[in-house]
N, C-alpha and C positions, 0 to 999 in steps of 0.2 A: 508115317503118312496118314493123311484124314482121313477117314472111312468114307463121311459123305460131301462130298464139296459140289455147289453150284459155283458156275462160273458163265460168261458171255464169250462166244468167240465172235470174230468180224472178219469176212473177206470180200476182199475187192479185188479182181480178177483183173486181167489184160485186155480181156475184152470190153469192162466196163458195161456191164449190165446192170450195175446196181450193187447197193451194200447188201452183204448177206449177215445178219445178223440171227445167231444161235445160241438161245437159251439151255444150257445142258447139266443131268445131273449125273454125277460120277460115281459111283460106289465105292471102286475100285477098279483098279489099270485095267482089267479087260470087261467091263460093267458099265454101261451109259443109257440115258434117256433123251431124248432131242424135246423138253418140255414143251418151249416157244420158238419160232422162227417165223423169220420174215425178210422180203427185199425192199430196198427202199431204193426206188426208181432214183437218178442224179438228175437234177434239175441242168437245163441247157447247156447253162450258162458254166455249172461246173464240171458238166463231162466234158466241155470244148477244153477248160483248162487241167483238168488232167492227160487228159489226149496227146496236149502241147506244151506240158512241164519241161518235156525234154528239150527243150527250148530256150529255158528260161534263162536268165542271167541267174549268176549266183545269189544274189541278193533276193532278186523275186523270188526264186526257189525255196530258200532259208525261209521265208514271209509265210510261201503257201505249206511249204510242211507243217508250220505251227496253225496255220490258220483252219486245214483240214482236220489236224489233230483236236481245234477244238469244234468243229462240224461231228468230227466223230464220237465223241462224248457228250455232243447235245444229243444226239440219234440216237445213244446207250440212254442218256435220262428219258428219251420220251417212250423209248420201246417198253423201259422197265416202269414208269406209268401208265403205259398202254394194256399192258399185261398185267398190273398190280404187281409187279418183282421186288419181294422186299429182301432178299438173302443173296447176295453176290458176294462170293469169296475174292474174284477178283477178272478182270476184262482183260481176250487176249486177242494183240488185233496183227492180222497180216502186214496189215497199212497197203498202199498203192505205189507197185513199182515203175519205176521212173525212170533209173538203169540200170543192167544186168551183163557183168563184161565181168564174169570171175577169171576169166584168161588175164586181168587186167587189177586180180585183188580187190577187185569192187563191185559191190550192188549197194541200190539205194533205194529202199521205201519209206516213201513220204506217210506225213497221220504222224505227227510228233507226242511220245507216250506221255511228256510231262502236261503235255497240252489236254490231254485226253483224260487222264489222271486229275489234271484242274478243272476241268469242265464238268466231269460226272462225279467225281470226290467216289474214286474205286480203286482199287489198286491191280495196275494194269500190267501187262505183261506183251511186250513186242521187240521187235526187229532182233528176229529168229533167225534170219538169213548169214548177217555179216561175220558173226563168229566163225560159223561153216567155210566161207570165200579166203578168210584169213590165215583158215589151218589148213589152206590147198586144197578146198572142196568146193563145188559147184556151185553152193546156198542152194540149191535145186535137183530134184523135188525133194518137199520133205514131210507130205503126206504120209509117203511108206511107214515112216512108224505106229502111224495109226493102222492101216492095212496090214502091218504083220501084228498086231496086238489085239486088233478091234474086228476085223474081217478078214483073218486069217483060213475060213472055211474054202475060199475059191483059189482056183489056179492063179488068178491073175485078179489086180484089181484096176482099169483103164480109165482113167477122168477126161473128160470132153468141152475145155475150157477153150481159153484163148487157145492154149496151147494144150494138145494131145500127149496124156503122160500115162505111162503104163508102169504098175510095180509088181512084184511075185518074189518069192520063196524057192532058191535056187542050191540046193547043194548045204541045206543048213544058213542061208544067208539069205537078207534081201535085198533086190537090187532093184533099180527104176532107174526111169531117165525120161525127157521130153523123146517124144516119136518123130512128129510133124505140126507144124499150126493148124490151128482148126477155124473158131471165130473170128481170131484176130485178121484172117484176112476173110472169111466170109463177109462178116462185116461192113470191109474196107469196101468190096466192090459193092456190096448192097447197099451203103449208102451214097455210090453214084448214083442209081438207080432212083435217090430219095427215099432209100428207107432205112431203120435204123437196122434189120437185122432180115435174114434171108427165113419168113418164119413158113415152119414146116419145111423151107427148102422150094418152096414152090417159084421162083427164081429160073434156080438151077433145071428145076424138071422144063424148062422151055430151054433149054440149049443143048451142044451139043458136045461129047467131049472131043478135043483135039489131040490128038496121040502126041502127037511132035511135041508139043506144050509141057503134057503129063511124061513125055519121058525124059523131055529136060531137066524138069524137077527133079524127078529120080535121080539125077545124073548127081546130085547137088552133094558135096564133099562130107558136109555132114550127118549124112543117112550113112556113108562107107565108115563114119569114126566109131569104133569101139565107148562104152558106156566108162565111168560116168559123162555124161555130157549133158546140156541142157541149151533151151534156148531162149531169146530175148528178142523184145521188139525190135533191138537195132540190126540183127539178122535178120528179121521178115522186111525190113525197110531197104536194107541193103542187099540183098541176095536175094530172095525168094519173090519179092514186088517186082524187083527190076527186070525178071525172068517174063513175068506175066505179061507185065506192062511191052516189054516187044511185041506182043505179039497182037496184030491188028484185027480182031474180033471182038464179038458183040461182048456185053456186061455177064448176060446170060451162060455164052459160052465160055467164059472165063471161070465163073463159080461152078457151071458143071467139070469141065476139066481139072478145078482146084479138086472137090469133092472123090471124084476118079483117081486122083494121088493119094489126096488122104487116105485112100479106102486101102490103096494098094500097100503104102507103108503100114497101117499097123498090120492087115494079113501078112504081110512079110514078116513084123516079130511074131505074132501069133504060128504062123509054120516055124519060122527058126528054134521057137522057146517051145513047142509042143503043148500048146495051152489045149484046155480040152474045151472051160468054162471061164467065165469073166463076167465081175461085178462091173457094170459101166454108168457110170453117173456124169453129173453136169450141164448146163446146160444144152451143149447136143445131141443131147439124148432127145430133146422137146423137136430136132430136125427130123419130122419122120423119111423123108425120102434118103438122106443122108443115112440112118439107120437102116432102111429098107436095103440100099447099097449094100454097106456093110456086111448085112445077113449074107443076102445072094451070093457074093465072094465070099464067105467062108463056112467054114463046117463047125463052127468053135459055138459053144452053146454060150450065149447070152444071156444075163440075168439081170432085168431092171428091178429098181427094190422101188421101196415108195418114194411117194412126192418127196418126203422127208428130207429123203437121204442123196435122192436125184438132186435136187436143189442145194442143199446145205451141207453134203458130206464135207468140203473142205471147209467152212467154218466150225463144225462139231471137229474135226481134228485140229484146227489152232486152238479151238479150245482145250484139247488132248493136250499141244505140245508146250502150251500153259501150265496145266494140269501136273504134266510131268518136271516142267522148268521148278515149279513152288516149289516141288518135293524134291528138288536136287534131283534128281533121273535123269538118264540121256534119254533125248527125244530128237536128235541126230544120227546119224544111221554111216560111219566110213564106210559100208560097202554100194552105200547107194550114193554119195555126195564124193568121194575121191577123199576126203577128207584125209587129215594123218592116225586121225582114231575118233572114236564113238565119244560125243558129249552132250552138255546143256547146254541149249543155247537161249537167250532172249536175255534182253533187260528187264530188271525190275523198277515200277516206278511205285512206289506207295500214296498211299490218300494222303490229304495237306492236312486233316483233321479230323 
């Protein structure tokens, strides 16, 4: 293995905030630096058509995974001129998922490696996922290997994305699994409202929560499923919307009684798992009333680290599972994926020249 390797990770969330793009340098497997990072807002016109990939005929779809993959490689050239980067061992990129139905042997993110690979001449490393789905495991989450390698110091480590995922160290083992949705329906109702995102939560603090609402949630079949388990948009579209959307109340009061579920599911793994502390990152950490929530229900010590890491931890870990893929290492986890045993996963795409 190298001693020192840079490398760029990239991720594109569910919730579609923007590219996160993370400059990192590696020492060694538990040794990193977050040099450069940045987000790069989606212009209109492409976050409507990520949004509504799932949509697509197969043909358009085919079109736009190549045609994002080489959006993604121009936004590698401009960031590493932006920044003067002249040392890339190699680009690893999440890409934008579009479906996620491992009960069904399939996920798919879009951002096509040869395209990205041809647009920035690096040698890239992506779609991490579908190995995992193929050996009977979830492709999700797969963060935890970074969190048992890299921040292994805390009880628990909680990300606050689209979707709410929690991983820890359990019995000599680490396990994780999605919790609850977070932004991806925050979001949803905030931009009835006409906004793109519920900031600070100040939305939600004007409504009211509805018990009935929030305890139907609860009710919802895959809070009672044993781990591993994970989720996807086409669950928040088909279950979890459909639940909300009966129910004839304001925008307001809808995002606060989302928020009062959210809150209740993860204190529920937090009491089941005996967490004491928890590393929590992602963009909803930036919802202070959401946070504030949180706190108030429960006793579990919370620990925000910096900008850095609140913003960019899951690109500095694709860069990780990069990292680990080069050097032949599992950077798949069976006890966290179902998976039939611990591997490498991603393809390799090398530079054209």
């Amino acid at each position: 293995m190298k001693n020192s390797t840079f490398c760029i990770g990239l991720m594109s969330g569910t919730s579609l905030d923007g590219l996160d793009i993370c400059y990192v340098h590696f020492d060694d497997a538990q040794s990193f630096e977050i040099l450069e990072a940045e987000t790069i807002d989606y212009q209109p016109a492409l976050k409507n058509k990520l949004q509504n990939a799932y949509e697509f005929s197969a043909m358009d779809l085919c079109e736009f995974d190549i045609n994002f993959g080489y959006y993604l490689g121009e936004q590698v050239n401009l960031f590493m001129k932006k920044y003067k980067i002249n040392q890339v061992d190699f680009v690893a990129s999440h890409g934008q998922t579009i479906f996620h139905q491992p009960q069904n042997n399939f996920t798919l993110q879009i951002g096509n490696g040869a395209a990205i690979a041809a647009k920035c001449n690096q040698k890239v490393i992506c779609d991490f996922r579908t190995q995992d789905v193929v050996l009977g495991g979830q492709g999700a989450p797969l963060v935890p290997i970074g969190d048992e390698l890299l921040f292994n110091q805390y009880d628990a480590c909680l990300n606050l994305g689209g979707f709410s995922n929690i991983s820890m160290n359990r019995n000599g083992k680490r396990i994780a699994f999605d919790i609850c949705p977070i932004n991806i329906v925050l979001n949803h109702y905030a931009k009835q409202l006409g906004f793109d995102y519920d900031k600070n939560g100040e939305l939600a603090t004007k409504g009211s929560v509805n018990l009935d609402l929030v305890n139907q949630l609860n009710e919802l079949q895959y809070y009672k499923d044993y781990f591993p388990k994970s989720l996807g948009f086409e669950w928040v579209e088909n279950q979890f919307l459909t639940i909300v959307d009966n129910y004839k109340i304001s925008i307001e009061d809808k995002l606060r009684s989302c928020i009062a579920h959210f809150v209740f599911q993860i204190n529920t793994i937090v009491q089941k798992y005996d967490i004491n502390n928890m590393l929590i990152t992602g963009g909803g950490v930036r919802n202070i009333f959401f946070m504030n929530c949180l706190q108030e229900n429960s006793s579990v010590e919370i620990i925000i680290p910096t900008d850095n890491l609140i913003d960019f931890k899951e690109a500095l870990i694709f860069a990780f599972l990069g990292f680990r893929r080069a050097n032949n290492q599992i950077n798949c986890l069976a006890s966290v994926t179902g998976a039939i045993s611990d591997h490498s996963s991603g393809i390799i795409y090398e530079p054209f020249s």
